[in-house]
mmCIF file of the N, C-alpha and C atoms, coordinates in Angstrom:
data_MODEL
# 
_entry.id   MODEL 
# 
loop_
_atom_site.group_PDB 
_atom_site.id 
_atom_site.type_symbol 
_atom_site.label_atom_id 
_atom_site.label_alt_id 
_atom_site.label_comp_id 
_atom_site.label_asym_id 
_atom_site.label_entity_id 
_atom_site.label_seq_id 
_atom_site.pdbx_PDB_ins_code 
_atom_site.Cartn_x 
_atom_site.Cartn_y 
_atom_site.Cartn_z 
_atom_site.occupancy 
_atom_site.B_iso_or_equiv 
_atom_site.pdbx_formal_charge 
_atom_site.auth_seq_id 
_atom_site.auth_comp_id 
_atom_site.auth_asym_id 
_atom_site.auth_atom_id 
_atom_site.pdbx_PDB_model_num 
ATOM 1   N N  . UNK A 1 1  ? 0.839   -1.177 0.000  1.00 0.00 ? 1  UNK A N  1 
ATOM 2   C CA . UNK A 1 1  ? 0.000   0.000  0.000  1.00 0.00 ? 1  UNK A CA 1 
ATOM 3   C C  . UNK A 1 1  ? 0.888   1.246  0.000  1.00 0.00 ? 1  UNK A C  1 
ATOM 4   N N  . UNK A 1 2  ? 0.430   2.256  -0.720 1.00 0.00 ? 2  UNK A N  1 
ATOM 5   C CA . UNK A 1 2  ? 1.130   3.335  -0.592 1.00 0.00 ? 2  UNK A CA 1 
ATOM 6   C C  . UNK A 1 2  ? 0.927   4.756  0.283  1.00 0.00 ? 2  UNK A C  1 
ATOM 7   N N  . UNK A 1 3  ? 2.448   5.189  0.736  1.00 0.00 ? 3  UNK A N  1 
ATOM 8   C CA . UNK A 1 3  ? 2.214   5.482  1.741  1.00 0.00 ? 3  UNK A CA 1 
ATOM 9   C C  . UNK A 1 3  ? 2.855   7.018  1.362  1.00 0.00 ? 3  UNK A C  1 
ATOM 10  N N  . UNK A 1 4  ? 2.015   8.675  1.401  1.00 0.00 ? 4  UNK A N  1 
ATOM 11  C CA . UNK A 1 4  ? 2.479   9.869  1.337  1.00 0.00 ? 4  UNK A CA 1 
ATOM 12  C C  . UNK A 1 4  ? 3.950   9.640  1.120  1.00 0.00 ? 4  UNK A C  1 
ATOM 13  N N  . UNK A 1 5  ? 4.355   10.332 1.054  1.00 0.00 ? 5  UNK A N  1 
ATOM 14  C CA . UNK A 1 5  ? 6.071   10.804 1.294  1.00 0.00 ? 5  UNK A CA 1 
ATOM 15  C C  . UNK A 1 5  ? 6.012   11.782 1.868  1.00 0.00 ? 5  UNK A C  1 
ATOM 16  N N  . UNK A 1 6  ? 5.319   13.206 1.926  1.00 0.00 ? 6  UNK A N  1 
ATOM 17  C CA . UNK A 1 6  ? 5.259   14.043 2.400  1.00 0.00 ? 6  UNK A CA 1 
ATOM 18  C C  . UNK A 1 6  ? 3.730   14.288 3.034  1.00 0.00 ? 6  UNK A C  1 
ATOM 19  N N  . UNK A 1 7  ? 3.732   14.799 4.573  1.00 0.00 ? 7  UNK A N  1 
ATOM 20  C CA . UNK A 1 7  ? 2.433   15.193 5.006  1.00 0.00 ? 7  UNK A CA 1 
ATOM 21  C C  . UNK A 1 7  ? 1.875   16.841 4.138  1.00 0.00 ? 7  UNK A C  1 
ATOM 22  N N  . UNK A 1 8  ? 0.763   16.433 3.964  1.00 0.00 ? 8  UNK A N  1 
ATOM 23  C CA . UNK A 1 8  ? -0.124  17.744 3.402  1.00 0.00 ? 8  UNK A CA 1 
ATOM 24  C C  . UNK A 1 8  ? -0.079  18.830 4.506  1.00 0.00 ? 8  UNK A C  1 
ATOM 25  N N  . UNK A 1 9  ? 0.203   20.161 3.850  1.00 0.00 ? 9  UNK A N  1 
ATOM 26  C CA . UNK A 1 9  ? -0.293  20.771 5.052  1.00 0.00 ? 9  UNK A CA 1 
ATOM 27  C C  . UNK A 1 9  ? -1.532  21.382 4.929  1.00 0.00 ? 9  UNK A C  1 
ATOM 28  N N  . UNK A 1 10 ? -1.915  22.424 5.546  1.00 0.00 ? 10 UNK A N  1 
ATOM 29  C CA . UNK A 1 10 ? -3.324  22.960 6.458  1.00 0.00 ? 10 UNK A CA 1 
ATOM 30  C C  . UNK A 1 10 ? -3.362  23.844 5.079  1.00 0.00 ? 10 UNK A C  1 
ATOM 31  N N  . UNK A 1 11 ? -2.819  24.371 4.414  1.00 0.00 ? 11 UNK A N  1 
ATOM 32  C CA . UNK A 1 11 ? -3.383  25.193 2.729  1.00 0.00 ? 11 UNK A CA 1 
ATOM 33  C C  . UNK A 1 11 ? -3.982  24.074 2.028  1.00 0.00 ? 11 UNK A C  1 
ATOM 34  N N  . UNK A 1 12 ? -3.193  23.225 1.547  1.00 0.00 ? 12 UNK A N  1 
ATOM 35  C CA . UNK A 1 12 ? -3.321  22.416 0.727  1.00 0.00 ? 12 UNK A CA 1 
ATOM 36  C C  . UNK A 1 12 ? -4.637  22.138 1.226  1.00 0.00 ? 12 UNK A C  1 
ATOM 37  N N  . UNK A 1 13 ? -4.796  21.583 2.443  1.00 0.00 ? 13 UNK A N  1 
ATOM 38  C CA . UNK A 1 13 ? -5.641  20.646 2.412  1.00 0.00 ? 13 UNK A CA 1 
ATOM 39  C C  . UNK A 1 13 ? -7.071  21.399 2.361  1.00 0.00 ? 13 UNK A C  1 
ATOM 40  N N  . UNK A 1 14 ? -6.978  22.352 3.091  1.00 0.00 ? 14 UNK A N  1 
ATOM 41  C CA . UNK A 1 14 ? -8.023  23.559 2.978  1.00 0.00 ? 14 UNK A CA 1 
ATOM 42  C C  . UNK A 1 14 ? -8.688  24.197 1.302  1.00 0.00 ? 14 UNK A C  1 
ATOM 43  N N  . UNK A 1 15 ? -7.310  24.280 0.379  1.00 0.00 ? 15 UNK A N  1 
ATOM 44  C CA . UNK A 1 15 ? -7.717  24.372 -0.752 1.00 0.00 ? 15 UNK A CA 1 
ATOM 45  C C  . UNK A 1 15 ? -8.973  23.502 -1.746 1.00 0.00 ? 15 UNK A C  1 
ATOM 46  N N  . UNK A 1 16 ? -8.294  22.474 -1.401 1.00 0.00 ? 16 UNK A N  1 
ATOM 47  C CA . UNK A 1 16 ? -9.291  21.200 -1.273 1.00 0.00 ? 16 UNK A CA 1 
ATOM 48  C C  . UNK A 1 16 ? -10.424 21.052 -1.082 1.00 0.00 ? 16 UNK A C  1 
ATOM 49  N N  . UNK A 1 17 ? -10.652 21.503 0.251  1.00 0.00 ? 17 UNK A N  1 
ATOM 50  C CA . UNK A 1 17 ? -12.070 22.047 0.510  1.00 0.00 ? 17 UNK A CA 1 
ATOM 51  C C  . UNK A 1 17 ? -12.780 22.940 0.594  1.00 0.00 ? 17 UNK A C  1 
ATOM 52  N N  . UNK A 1 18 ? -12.333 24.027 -0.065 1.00 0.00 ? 18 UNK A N  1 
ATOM 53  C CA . UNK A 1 18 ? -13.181 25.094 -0.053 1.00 0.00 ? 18 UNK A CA 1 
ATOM 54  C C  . UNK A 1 18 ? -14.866 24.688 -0.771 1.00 0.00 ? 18 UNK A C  1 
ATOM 55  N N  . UNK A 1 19 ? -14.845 23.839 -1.685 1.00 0.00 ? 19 UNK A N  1 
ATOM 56  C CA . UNK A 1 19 ? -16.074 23.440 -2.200 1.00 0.00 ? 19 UNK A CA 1 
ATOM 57  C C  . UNK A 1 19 ? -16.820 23.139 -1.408 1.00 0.00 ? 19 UNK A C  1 
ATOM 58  N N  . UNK A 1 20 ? -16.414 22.442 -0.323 1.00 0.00 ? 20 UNK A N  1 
ATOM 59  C CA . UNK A 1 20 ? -16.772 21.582 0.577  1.00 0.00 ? 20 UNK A CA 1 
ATOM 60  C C  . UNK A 1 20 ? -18.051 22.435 1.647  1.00 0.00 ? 20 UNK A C  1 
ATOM 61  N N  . UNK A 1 21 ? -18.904 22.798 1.457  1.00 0.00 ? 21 UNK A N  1 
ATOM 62  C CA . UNK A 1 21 ? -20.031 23.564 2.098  1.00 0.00 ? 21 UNK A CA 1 
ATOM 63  C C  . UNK A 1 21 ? -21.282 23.604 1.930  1.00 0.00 ? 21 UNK A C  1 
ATOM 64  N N  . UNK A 1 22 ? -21.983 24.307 3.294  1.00 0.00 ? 22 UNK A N  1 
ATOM 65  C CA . UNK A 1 22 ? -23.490 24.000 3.053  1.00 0.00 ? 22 UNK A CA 1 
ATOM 66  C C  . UNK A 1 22 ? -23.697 25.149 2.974  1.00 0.00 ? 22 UNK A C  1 
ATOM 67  N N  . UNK A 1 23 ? -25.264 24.707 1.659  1.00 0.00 ? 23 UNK A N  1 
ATOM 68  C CA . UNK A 1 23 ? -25.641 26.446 1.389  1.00 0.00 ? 23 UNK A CA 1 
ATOM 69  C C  . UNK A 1 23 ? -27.513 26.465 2.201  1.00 0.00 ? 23 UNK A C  1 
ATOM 70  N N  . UNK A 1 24 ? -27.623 27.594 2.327  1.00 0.00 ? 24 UNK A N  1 
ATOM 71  C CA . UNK A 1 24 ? -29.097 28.366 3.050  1.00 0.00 ? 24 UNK A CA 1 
ATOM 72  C C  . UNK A 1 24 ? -29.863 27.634 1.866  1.00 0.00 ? 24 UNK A C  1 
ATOM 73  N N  . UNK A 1 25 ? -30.663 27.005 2.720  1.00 0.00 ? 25 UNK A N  1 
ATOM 74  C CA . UNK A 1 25 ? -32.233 26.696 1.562  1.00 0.00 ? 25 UNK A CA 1 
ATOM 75  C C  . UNK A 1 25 ? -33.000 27.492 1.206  1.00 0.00 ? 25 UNK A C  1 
ATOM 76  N N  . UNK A 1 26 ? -33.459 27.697 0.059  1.00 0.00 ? 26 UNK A N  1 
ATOM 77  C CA . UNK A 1 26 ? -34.689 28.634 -0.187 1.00 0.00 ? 26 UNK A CA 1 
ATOM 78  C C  . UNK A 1 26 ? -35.489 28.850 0.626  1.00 0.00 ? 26 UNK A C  1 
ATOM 79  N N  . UNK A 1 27 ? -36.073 30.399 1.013  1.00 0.00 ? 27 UNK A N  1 
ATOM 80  C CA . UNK A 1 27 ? -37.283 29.963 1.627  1.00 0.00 ? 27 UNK A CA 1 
ATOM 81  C C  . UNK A 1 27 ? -38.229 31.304 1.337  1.00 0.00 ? 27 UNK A C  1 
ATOM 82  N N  . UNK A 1 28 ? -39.751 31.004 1.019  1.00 0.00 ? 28 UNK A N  1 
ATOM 83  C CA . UNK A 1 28 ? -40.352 32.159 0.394  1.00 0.00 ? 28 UNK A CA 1 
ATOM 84  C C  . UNK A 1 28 ? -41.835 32.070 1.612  1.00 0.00 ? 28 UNK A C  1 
ATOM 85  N N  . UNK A 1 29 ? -42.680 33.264 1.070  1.00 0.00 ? 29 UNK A N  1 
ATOM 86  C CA . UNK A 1 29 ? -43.501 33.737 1.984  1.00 0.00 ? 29 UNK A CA 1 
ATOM 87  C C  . UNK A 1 29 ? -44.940 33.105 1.780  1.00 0.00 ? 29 UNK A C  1 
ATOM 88  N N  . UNK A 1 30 ? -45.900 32.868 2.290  1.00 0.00 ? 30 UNK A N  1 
ATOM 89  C CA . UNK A 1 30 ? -47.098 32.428 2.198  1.00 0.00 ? 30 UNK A CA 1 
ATOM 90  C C  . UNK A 1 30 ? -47.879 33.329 1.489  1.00 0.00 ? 30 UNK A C  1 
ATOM 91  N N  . UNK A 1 31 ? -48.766 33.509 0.623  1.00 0.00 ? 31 UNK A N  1 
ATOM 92  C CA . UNK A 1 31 ? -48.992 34.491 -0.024 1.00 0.00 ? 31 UNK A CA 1 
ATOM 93  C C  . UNK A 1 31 ? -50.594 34.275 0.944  1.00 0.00 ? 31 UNK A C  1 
ATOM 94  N N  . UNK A 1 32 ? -51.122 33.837 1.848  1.00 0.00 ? 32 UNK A N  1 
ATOM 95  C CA . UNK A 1 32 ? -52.314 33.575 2.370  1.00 0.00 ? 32 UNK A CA 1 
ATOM 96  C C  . UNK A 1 32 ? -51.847 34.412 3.308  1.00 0.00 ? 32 UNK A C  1 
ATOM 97  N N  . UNK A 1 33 ? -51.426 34.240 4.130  1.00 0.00 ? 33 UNK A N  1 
ATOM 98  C CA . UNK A 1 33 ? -51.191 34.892 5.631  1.00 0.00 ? 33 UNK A CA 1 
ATOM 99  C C  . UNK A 1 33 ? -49.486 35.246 5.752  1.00 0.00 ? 33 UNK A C  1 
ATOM 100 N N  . UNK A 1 34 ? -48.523 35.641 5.176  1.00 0.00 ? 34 UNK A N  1 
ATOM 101 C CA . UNK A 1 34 ? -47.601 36.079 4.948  1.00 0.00 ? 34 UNK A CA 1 
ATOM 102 C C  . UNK A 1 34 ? -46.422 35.192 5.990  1.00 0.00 ? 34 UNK A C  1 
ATOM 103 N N  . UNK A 1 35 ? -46.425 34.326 6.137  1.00 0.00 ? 35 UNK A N  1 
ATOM 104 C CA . UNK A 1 35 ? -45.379 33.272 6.516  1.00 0.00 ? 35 UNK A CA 1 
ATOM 105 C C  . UNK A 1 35 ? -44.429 33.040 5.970  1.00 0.00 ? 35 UNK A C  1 
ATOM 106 N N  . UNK A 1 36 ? -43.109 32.705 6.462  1.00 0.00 ? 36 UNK A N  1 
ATOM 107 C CA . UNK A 1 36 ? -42.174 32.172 6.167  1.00 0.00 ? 36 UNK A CA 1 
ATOM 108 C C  . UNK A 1 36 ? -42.479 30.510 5.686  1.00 0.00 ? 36 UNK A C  1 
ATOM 109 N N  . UNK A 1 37 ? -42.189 30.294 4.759  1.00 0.00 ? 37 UNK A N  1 
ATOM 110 C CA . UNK A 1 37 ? -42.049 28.043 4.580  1.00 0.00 ? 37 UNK A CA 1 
ATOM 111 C C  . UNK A 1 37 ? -41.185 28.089 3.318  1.00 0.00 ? 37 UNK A C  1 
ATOM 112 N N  . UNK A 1 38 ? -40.842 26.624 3.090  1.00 0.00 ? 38 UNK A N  1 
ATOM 113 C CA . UNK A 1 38 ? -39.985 26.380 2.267  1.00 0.00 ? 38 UNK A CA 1 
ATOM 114 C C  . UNK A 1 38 ? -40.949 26.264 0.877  1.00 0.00 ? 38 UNK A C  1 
ATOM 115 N N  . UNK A 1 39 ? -40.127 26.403 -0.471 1.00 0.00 ? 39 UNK A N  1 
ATOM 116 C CA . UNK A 1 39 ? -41.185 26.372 -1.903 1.00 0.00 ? 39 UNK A CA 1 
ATOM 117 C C  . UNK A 1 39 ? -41.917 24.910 -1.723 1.00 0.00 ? 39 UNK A C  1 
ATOM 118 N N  . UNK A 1 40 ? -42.897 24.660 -2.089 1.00 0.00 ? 40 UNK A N  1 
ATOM 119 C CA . UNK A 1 40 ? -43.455 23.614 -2.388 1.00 0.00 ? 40 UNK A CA 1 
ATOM 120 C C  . UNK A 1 40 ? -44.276 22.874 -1.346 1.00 0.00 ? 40 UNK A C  1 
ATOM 121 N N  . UNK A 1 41 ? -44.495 23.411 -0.298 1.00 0.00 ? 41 UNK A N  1 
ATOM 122 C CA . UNK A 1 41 ? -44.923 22.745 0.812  1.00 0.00 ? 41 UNK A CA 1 
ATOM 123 C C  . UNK A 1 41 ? -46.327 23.556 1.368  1.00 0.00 ? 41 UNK A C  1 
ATOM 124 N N  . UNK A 1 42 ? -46.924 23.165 1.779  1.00 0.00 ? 42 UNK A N  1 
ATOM 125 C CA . UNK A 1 42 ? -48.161 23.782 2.655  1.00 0.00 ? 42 UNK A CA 1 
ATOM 126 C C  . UNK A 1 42 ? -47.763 24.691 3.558  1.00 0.00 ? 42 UNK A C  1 
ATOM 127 N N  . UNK A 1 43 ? -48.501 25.251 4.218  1.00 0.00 ? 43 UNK A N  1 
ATOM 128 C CA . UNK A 1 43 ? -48.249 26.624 5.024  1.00 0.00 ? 43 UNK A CA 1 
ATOM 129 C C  . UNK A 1 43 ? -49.130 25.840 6.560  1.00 0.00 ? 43 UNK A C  1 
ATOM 130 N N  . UNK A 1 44 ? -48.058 26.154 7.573  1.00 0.00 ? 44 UNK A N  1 
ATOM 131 C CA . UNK A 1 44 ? -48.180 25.245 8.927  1.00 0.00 ? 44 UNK A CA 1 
ATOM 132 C C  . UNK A 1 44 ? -48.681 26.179 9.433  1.00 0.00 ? 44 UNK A C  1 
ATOM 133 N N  . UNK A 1 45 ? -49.058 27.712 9.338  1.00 0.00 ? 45 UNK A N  1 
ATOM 134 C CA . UNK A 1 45 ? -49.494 28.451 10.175 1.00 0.00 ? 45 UNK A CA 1 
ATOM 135 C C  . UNK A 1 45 ? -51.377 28.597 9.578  1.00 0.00 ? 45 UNK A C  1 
ATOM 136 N N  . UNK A 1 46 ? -51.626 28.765 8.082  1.00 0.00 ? 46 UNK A N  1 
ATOM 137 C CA . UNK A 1 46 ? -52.719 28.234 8.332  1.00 0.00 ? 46 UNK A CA 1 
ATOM 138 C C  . UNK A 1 46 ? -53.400 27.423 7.224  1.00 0.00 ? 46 UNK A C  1 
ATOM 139 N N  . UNK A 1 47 ? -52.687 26.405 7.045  1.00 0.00 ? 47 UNK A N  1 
ATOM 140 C CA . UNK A 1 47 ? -53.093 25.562 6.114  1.00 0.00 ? 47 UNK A CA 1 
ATOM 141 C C  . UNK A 1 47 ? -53.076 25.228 4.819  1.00 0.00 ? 47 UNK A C  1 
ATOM 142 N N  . UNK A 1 48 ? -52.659 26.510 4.212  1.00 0.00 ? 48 UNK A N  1 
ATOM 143 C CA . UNK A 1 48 ? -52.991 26.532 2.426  1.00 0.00 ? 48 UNK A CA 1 
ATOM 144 C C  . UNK A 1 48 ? -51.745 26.591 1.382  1.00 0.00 ? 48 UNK A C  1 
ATOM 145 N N  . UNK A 1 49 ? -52.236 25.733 0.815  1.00 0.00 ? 49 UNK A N  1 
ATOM 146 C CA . UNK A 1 49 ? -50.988 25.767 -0.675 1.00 0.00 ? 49 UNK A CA 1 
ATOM 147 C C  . UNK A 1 49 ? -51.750 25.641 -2.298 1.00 0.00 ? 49 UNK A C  1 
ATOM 148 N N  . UNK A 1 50 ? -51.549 26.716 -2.409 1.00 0.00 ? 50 UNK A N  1 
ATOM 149 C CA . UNK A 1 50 ? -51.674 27.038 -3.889 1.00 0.00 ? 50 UNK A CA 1 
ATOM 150 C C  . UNK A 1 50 ? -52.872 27.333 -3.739 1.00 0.00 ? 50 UNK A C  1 
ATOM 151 N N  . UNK A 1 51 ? -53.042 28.549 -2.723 1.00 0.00 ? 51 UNK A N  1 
ATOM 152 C CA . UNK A 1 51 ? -54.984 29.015 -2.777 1.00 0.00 ? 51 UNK A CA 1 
ATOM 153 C C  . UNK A 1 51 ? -55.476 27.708 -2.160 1.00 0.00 ? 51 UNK A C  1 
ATOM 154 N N  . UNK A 1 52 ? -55.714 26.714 -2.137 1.00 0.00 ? 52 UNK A N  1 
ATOM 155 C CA . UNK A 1 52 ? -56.591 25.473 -1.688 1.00 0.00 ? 52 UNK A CA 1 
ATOM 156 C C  . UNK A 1 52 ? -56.411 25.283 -0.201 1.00 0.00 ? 52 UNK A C  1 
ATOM 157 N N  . UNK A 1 53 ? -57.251 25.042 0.852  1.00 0.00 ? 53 UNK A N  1 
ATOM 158 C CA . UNK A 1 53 ? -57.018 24.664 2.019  1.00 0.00 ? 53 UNK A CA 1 
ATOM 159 C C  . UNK A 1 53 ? -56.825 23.068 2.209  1.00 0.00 ? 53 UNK A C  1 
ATOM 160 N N  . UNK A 1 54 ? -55.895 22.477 2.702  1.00 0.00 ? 54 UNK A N  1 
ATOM 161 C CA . UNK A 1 54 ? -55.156 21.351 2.809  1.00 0.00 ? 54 UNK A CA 1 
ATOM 162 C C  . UNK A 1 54 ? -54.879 20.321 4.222  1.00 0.00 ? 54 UNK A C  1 
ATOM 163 N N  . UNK A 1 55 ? -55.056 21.710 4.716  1.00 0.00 ? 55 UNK A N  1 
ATOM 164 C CA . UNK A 1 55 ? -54.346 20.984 6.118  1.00 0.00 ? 55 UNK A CA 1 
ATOM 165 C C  . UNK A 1 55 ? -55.435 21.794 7.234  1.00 0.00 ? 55 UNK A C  1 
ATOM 166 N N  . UNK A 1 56 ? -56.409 21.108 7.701  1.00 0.00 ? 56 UNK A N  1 
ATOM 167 C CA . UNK A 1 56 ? -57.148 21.733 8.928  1.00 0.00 ? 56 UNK A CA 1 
ATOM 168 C C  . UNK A 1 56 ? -56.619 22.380 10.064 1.00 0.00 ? 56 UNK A C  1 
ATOM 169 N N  . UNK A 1 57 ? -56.655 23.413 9.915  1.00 0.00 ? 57 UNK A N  1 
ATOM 170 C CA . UNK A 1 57 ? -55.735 24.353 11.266 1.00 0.00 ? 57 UNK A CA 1 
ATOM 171 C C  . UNK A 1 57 ? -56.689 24.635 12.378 1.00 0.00 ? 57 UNK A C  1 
ATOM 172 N N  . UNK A 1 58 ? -56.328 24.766 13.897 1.00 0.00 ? 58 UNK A N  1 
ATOM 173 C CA . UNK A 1 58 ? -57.706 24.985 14.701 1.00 0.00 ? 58 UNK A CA 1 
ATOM 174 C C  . UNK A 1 58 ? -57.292 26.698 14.718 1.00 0.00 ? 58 UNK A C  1 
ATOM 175 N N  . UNK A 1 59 ? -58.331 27.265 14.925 1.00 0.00 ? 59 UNK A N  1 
ATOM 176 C CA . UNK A 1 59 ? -58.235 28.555 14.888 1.00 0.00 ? 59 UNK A CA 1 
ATOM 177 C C  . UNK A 1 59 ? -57.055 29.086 16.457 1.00 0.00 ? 59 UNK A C  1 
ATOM 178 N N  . UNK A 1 60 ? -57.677 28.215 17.160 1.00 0.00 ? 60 UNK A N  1 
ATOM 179 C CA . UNK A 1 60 ? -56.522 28.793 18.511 1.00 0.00 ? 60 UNK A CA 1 
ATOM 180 C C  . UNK A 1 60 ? -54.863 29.207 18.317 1.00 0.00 ? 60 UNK A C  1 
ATOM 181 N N  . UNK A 1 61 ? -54.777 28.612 17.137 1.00 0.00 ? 61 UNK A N  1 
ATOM 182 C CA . UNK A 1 61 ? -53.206 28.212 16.664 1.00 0.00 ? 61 UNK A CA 1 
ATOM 183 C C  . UNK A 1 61 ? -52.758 29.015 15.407 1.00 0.00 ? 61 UNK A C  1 
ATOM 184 N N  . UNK A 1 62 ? -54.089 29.912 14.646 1.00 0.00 ? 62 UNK A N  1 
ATOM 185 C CA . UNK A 1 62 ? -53.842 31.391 14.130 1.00 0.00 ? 62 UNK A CA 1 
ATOM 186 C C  . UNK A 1 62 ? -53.348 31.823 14.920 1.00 0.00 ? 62 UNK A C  1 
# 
């Protein structure tokens, strides 16, 4: 098996990874009640995606 000859140092290896990262997910507003959620998903504050009500919300929790 082969074995370095020389240890990498802390540039190198860093160079390397600069790709290496996590990026912020999208995230857009409820156009019903102006919420934060991610694209494509229902709205947890009160129910609706794409105009249609989906998800039964109890009013206490408006």
């Amino acid at each position: 098996m082969a074995v370095p000859f020389r240890r990498t140092s802390k540039t190198k290896k860093r160079m390397r990874r600069t790709h290496l990262k996590k990026t912020v997910g999208s995230l857009t507003t409820c156009p019903k009640c102006g919420a934060t959620i991610r694209p494509h998903r229902a709205c947890l504050q009160c129910g609706y995606y794409k105009n249609e009500e989906v998800i039964k919300v109890d009013e206490e929790e408006k």
